[in-house]
C-alpha positions as CSV (number, residue, x, y, z in Angstrom):
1,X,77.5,143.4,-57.3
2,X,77.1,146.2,-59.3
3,X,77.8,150.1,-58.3
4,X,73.8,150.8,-59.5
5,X,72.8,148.1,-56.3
6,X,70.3,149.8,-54.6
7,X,70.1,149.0,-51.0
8,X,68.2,150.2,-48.0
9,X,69.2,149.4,-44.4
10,X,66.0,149.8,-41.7
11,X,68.4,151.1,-38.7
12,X,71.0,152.8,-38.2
13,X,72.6,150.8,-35.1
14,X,75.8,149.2,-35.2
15,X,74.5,146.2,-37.3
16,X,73.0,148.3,-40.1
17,X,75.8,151.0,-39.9
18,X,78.3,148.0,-40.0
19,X,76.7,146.8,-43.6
20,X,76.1,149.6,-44.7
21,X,79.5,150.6,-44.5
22,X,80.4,147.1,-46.2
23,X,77.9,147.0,-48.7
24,X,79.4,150.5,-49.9
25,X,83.2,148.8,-49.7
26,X,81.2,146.5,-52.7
27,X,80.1,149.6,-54.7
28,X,76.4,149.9,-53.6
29,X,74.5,152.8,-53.2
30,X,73.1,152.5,-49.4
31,X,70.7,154.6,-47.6
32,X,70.1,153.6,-43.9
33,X,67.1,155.0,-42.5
34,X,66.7,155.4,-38.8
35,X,63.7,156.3,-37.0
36,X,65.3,158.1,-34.2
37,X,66.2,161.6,-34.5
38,X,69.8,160.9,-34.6
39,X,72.5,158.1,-33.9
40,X,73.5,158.8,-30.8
41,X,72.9,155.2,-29.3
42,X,70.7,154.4,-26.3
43,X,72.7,152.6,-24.3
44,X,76.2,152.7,-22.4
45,X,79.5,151.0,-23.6
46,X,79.8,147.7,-26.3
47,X,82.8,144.7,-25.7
48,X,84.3,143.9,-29.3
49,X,85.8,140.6,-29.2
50,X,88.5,139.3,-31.3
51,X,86.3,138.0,-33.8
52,X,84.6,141.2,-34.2
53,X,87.1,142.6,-34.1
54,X,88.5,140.9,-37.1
55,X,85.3,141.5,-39.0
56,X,86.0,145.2,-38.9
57,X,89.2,144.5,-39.9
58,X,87.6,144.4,-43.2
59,X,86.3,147.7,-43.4
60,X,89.1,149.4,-42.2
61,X,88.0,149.5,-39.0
62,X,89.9,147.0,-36.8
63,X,93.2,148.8,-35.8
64,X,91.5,152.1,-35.0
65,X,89.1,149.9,-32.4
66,X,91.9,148.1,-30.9
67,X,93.5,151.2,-30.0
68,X,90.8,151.8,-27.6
69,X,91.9,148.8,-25.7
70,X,91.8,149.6,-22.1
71,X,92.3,146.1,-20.4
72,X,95.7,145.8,-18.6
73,X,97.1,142.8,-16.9
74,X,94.5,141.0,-14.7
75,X,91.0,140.4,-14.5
76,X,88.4,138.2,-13.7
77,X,85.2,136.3,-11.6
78,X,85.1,137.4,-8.0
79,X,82.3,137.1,-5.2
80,X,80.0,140.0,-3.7
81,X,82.4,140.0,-0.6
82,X,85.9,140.1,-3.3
83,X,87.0,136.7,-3.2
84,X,88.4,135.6,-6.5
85,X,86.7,132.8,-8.1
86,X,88.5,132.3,-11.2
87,X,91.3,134.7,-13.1
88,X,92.1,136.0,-16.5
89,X,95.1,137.7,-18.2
90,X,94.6,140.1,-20.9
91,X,98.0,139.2,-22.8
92,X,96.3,135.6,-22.3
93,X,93.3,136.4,-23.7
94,X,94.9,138.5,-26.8
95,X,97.3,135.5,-27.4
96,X,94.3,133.0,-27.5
97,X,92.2,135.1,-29.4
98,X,94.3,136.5,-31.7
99,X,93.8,139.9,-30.2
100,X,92.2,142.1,-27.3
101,X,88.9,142.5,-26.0
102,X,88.3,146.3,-26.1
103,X,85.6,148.2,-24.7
104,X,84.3,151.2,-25.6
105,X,81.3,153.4,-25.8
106,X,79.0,152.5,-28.3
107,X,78.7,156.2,-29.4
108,X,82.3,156.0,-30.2
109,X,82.2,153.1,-32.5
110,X,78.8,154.3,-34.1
111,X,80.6,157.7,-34.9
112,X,83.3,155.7,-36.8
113,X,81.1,153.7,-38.7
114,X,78.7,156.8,-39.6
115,X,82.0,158.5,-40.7
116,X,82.3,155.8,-43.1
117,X,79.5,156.5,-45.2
118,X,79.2,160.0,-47.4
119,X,77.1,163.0,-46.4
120,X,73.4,161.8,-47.1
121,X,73.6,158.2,-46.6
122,X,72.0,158.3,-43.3
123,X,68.5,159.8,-42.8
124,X,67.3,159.7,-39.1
125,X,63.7,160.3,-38.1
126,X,62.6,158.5,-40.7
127,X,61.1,155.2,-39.7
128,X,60.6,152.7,-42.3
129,X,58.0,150.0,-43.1
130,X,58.5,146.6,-45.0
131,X,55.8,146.4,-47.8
132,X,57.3,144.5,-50.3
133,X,60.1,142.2,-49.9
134,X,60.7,141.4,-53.2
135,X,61.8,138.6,-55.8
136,X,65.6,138.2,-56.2
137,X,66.7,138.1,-60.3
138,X,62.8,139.5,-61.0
139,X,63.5,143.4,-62.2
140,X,60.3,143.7,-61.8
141,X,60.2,142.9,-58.2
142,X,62.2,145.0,-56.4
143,X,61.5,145.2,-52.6
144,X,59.8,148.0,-51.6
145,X,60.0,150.3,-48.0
146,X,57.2,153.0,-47.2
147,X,58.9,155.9,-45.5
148,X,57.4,159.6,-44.4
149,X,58.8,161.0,-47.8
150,X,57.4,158.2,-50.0
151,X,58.2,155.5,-51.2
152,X,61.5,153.7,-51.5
153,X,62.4,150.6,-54.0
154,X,65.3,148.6,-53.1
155,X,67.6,145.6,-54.7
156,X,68.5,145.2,-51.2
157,X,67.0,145.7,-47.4
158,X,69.1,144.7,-44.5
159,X,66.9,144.9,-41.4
160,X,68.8,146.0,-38.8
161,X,65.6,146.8,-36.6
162,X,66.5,145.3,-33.0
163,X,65.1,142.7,-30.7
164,X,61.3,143.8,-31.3
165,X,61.9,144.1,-35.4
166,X,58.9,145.0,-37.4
167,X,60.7,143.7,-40.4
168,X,61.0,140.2,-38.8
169,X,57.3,140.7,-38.0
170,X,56.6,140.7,-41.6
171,X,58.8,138.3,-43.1
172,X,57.5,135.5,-40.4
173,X,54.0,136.4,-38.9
174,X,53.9,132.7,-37.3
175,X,57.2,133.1,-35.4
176,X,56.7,134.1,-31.5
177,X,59.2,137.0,-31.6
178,X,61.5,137.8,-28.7
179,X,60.3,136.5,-24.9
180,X,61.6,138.2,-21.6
181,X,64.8,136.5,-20.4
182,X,64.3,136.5,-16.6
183,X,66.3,139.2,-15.6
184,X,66.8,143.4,-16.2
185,X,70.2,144.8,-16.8
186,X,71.5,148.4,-15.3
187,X,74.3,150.6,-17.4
188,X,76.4,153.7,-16.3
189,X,79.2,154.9,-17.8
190,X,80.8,157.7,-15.5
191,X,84.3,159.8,-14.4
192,X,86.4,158.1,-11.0
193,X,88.9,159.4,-10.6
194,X,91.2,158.2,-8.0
195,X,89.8,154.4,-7.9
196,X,92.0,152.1,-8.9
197,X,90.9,148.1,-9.6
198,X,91.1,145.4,-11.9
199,X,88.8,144.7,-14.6
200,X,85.9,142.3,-13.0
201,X,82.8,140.9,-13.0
202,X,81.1,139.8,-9.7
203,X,78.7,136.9,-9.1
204,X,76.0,136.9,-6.0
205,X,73.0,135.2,-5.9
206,X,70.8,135.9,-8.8
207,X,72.3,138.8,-10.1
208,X,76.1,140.1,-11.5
209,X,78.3,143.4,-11.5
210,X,80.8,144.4,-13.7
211,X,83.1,147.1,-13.8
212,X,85.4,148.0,-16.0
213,X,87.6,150.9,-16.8
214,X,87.7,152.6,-20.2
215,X,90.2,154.3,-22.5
216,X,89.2,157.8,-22.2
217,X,89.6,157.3,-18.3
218,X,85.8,156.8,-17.9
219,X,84.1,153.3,-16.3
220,X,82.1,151.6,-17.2
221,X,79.8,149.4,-14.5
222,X,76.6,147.1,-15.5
223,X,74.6,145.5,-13.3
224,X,71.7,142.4,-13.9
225,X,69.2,140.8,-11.3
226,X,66.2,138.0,-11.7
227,X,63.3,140.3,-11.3
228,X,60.2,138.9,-12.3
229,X,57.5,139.8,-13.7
230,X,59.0,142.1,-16.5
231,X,58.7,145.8,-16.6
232,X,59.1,146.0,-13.2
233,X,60.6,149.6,-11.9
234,X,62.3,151.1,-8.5
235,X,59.8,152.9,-6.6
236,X,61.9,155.7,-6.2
237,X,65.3,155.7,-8.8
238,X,67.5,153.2,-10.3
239,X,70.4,154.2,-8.3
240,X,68.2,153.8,-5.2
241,X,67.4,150.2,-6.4
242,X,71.0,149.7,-7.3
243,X,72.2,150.8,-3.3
244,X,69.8,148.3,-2.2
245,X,71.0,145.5,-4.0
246,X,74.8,146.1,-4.7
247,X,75.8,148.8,-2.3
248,X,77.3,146.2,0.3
249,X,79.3,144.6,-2.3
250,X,83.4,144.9,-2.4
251,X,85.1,147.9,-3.5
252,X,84.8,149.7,-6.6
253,X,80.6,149.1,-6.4
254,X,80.1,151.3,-3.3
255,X,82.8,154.0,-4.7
256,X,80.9,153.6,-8.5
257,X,77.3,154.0,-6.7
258,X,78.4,157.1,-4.7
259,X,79.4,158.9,-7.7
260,X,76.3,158.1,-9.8
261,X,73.4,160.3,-10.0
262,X,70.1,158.7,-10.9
263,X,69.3,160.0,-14.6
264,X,73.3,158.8,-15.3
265,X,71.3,154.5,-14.6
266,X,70.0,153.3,-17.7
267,X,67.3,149.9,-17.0
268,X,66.1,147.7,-20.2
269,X,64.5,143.9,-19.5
270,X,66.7,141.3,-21.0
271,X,64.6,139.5,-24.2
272,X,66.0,136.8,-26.4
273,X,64.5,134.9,-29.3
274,X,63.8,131.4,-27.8
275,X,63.3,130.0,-31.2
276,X,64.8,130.6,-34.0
277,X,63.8,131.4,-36.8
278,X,63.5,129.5,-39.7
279,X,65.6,132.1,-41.5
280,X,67.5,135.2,-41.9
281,X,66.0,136.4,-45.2
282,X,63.4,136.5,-47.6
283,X,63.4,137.8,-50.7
284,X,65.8,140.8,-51.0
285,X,65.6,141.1,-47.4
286,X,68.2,140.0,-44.6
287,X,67.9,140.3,-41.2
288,X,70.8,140.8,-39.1
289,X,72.3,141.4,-35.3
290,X,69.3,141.4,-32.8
291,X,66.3,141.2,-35.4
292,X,67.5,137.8,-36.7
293,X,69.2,136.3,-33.3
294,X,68.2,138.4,-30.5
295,X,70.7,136.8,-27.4
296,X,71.2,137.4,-23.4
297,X,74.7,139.8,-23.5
298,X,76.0,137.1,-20.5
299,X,78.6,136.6,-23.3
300,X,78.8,140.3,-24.8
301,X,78.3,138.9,-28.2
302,X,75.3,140.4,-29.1
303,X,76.9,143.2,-31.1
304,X,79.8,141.4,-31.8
305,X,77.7,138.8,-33.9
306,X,76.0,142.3,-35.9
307,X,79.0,142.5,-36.9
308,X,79.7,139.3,-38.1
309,X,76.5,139.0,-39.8
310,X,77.2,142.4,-41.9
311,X,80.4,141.5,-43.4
312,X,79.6,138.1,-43.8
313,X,76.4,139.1,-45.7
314,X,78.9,141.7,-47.6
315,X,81.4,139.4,-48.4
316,X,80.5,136.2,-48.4
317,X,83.2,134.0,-50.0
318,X,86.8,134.1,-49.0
319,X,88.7,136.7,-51.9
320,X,85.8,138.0,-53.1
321,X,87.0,141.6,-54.7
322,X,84.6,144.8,-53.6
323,X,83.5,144.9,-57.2
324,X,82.4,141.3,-57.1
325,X,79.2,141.4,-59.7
326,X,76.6,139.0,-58.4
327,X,73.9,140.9,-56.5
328,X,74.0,140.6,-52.5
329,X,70.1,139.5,-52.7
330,X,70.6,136.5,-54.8
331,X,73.2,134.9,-52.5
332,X,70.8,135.3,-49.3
333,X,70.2,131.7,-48.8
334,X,73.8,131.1,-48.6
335,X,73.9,133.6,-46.1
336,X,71.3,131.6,-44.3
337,X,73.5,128.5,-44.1
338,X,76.3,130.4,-42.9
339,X,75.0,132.7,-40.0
340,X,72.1,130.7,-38.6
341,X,74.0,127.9,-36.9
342,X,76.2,130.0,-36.1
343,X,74.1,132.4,-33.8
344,X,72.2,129.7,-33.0
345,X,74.7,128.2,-31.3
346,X,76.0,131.4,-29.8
347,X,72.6,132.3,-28.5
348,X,71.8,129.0,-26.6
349,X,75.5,129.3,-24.7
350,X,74.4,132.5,-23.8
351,X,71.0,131.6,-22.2
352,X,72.8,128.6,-20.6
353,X,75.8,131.4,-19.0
354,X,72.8,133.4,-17.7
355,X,71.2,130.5,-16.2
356,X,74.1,130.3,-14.3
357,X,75.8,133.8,-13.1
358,X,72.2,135.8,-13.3
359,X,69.6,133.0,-13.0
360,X,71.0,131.1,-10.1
361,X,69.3,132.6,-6.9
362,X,69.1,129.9,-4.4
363,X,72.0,129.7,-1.6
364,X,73.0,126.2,-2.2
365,X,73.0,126.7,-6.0
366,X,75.3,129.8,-5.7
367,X,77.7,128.0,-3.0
368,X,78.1,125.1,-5.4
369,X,78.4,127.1,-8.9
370,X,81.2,129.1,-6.7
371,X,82.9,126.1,-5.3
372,X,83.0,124.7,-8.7
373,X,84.0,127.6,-10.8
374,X,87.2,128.4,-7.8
375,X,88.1,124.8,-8.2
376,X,88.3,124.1,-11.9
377,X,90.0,128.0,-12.0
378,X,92.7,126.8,-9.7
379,X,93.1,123.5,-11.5
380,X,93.2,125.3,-14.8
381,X,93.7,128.4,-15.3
382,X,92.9,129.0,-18.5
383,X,89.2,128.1,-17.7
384,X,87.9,131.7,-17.7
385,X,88.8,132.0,-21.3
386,X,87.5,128.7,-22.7
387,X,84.2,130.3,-22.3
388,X,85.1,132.2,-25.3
389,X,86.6,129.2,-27.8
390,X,84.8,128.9,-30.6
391,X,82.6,132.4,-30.6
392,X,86.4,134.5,-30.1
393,X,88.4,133.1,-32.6
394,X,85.9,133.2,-35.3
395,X,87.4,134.5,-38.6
396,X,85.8,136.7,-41.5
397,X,84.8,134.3,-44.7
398,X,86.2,137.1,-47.1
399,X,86.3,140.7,-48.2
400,X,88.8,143.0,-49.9
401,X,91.9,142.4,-47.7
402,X,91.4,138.7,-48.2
403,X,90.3,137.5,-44.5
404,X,91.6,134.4,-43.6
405,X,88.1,132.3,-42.2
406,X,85.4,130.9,-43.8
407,X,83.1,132.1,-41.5
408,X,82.5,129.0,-39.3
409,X,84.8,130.0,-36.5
410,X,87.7,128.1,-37.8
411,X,90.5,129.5,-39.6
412,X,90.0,129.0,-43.5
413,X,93.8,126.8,-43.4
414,X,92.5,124.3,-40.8
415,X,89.0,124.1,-42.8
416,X,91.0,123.5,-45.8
417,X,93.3,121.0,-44.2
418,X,90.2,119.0,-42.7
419,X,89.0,119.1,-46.0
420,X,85.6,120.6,-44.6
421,X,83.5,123.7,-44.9
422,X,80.6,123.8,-42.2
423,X,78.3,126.3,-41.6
424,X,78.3,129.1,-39.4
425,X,73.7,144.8,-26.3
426,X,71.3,143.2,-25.2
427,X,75.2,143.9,-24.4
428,X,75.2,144.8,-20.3
């Protein structure tokens, strides 16, 4: 790629800031445009896995997350009335993994990726409109954005639009676009002082909590319930709605609910895309995080796969220097045939988790998920983490500091010893 490599990223969430921020590391010259008036993110805190994690790692980013790491000793599955249905261990986890989970506000991490790109690079209020997407190696036929101010040609656009992406719109008119998921999802993210617990998430019938303490000595809780139809709203307040369905539930949910005032709830419907699509480019245009694989967050990777899609679309092969010279649009089908089966598969374990902690809503069903999940916990322990093998572990395909995966999930030494290569918030 060459340091003239014009590239435009529609959206300035943590998927466009991500590859913006790599596509820079390769020498482009990167504007992101974002419609809101500035980056502050809607929404409440974001779990980076290991494998994100890892990602960032080749940015420069990895440590400085990790640090955030709140999770201490042990965690896990429990039942509205506090019985533990299955355990975990951060140390555990980290050993399995290959590092923490950390969670942290999603402001946080978008102010460290913003702070990676120069003065200028980011324009908010300026929404952006796919009108050409171009013909990679044709000079001629650059892709071309409409903006407010004019507009903009581009050897490059990364659509980094969300679930509901106009860009995807354009690039596949046939597909049916993201479909409500069954459920909503609640976020706060408040001061408690004085309440002490271990890292959880709850199970009832038909719906989940989660609460969680952060590093700046904040928590975070999120909440999800089957409510059908979608777009359905409390009569009254969120935090009103939240009483009446969690406020029995064990300690910390009745200490987090008293000290949450009703503009601190943030409600969003779940959507995911049901099918998928029949690619994430076209042209000089990719599509990454929730415009190409919009998922249910019933396995937090949502954001986490952004970022795998960024510096995998960055760098796509293992050593590959910043000032590697083939142009980023020209190697989009590979990119394709990396991350499509990738987030395919990601995306259909995490509909299947929410048809079981959020989508199961009859007694019996419940009793016998709970029975199941307390048995196989106590017969192996390591059960709450196996969830996670094969989506956690996953290992960057390249980049400047020579990552060690080839973007499959494997690491590139056990790929290369198999002698194989294979293909690759709505976050609560």
């Amino acid at each position: 790629m060459t340091a003239a490599e014009r590239v435009i990223v529609i959206g300035g969430g943590i998927g466009g800031l991500t590859a913006a921020a790599a596509l820079r590391l390769r020498g482009a010259r990167v504007t992101v445009l974002e419609r809101a008036p500035s980056l502050e993110p809607v929404g409440a805190a974001i779990s980076l896995s290991p494998n994100a994690l890892r990602a960032l790692d080749v940015i420069g980013l990895g440590d400085d997350i990790r640090a955030l790491s709140a999770w201490q000793g042990d965690g896990g599955l429990r039942t509205p009335s506090g019985r533990w249905l299955a355990h975990a261990d951060a140390a555990a986890a980290a050993e399995r993994f290959g590092g923490p989970l950390v969670l942290l506000h999603r402001a946080t991490l978008v102010d460290r990726l913003a702070g990676l790109l120069p003065s200028g690079a980011v324009r908010t209020g300026a929404p952006a409109r796919l009108t050409d997407p171009g013909v990679p190696g044709d000079p001629g036929r650059p892709a071309r954005v409409e903006t407010p101010d004019g507009e903009l040609e581009a050897d490059l656009v990364v659509a980094a639009d969300g679930i509901h992406s106009a860009v995807r719109d354009a690039l596949f008119p046939g597909h049916p676009g993201a479909v409500y998921s069954g459920f909503t999802t609640w976020r706060v993210v408040i001061p408690l002082p004085g309440v002490a617990f271990p890292s959880h998430e709850t199970w009832g019938r038909g719906a989940i909590w989660g609460t969680h303490p952060l590093k700046d000595g904040r928590v975070y809780a999120y909440a999800a319930a089957a409510v059908a139809p979608a777009g359905e709203r409390a009569p009254d307040d969120e935090r009103a709605e939240l009483l009446r369905r969690y406020g029995d539930w064990h300690s910390p949910v009745p200490e987090v609910l008293a000290a949450v005032r009703p503009e601190d709830v943030l409600r969003h419907d779940v959507h995911h895309l049901a099918e998928p699509l029949p690619a994430f480019h076209l042209g000089r245009v990719a599509l990454v995080g929730d415009a190409a694989h919009a998922m249910p967050p019933t396995l937090g990777q949502g954001g986490n796969q952004a970022v795998e899609d960024a510096i995998t679309l960055a760098f796509p092969r293992p050593g590959m220097p910043p000032s590697a010279d083939a142009p980023v649009a020209d190697g989009l089908p590979g990119y394709t045939a990396v991350r499509l089966p990738r987030t395919t598969a990601v995306a259909r374990r995490a509909v299947r988790a929410a048809r079981l902690n959020v989508l199961t809503t009859g007694r019996v069903g419940t009793a016998v998920r709970n029975s199941a999940l307390a048995a196989l916990s106590k017969a192996a322990p390591s059960l709450f983490l196996r969830g996670f093998d094969g989506v956690a572990d996953w290992r960057p395909p390249g980049g400047p500091s020579g990552a060690d995966g080839d973007g499959s999930g494997a690491p590139r030494m056990l790929a290369a010893d198999h002698g194989r290569r294979g293909p690759e918030e709505n976050t609560p």
